[in-house]
N, C-alpha and C positions, 0 to 999 in steps of 0.2 A: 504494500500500500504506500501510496505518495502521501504529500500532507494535505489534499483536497479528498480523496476517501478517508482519510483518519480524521478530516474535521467534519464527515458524515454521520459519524459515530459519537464524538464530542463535542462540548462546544466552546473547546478552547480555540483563543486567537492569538494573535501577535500583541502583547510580546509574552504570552502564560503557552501556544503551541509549542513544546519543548522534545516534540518527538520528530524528526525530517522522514522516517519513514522505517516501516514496518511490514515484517511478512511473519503468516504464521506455517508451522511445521506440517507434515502430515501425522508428526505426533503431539499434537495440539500446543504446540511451543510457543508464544509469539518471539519472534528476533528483531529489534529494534535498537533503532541506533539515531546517535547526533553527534556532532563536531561542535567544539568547543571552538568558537571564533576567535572569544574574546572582546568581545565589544557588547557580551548579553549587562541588560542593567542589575544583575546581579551579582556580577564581579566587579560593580565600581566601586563597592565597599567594605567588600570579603575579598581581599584583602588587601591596604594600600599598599602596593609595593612586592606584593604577592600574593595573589587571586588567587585561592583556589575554590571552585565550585560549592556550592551549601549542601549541606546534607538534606537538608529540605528536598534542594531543586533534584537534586540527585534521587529522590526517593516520588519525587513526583514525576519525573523522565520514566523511570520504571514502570507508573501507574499510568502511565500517557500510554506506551506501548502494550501495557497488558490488556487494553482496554480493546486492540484488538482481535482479542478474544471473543468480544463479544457482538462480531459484525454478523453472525451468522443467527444469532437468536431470538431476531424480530421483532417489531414491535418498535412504540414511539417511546423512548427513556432516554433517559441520562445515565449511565455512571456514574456512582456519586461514594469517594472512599468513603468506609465505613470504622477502618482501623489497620492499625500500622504495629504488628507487635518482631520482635526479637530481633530488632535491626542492628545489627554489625557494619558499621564502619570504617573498613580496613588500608586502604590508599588514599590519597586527595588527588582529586582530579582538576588540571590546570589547563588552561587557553593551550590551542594544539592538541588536545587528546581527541580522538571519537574514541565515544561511549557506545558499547553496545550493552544491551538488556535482552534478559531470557525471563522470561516469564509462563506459569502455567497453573491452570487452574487445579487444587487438589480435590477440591469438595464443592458442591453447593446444596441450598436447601433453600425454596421456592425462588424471590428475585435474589436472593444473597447466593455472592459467590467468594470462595476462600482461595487466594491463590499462592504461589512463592516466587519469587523471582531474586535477581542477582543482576548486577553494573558491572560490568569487568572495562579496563581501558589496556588494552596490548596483552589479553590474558591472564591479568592479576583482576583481582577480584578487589571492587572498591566499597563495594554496599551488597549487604543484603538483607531478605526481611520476608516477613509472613505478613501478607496484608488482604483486605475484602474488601467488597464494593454491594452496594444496592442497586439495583438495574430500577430506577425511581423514573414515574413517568413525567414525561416532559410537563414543564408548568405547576408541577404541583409543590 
């Protein structure tokens, strides 16, 4: 997926669209990725004189990509996380890196879904975490 199908499914925009694009596995994996420019307004003050990416945005890149997961299950919703547990923050990620993210669903139970994913930049592992989402319909 480009970022005009992944803004089909979300309705994030410039400057919170933080995923450039995603595909999912034929073992329900989503693989997504982004480049670190350096020019996002989130490294103008994390850190002066040395940037490195927030654990936040880092953990919402994740939740960008996982989300297409959920292109196939119909229906008019949002995505909307629901919880962020046993996150490991192991690298810092700096201007110049692409980020890829794996993500996949372990569980669900009606719109809630439970999934795991991980950030790696050049095959080290910079984040990871057990997190859910509510498949919440649009407007509500």
């Amino acid at each position: 997926m480009n970022k005009e199908e992944i803004m089909k499914i979300i309705p994030h925009r410039d400057d919170m669209l933080l995923i450039e694009e995603v595909n999912v596995t034929e073992e329900g994996v989503a693989q997504g990725k982004y480049h670190v420019r350096g020019d996002e307004f989130f490294l103008r003050g994390h850190f002066p004189g040395n940037p490195v990416v927030p654990g936040v945005i880092l953990c919402e890149i994740m939740a960008q990509s996982a989300c297409a997961l959920f292109a196939d299950k119909g229906g008019d919703f949002i995505p909307m996380y629901t919880g962020l547990n046993n996150v490991k923050f192991r690298n810092p990620v700096k201007p110049g890196d692409t980020i890829q993210t794996e993500c996949k669903i372990v569980k669900s139970k009606a719109i809630f879904y439970f999934c795991e994913g991980k950030v790696t930049v050049n095959g080290k592992v910079c984040v990871s975490a057990e997190f859910s989402f509510a498949l919440a319909p649009k407007g509500a």
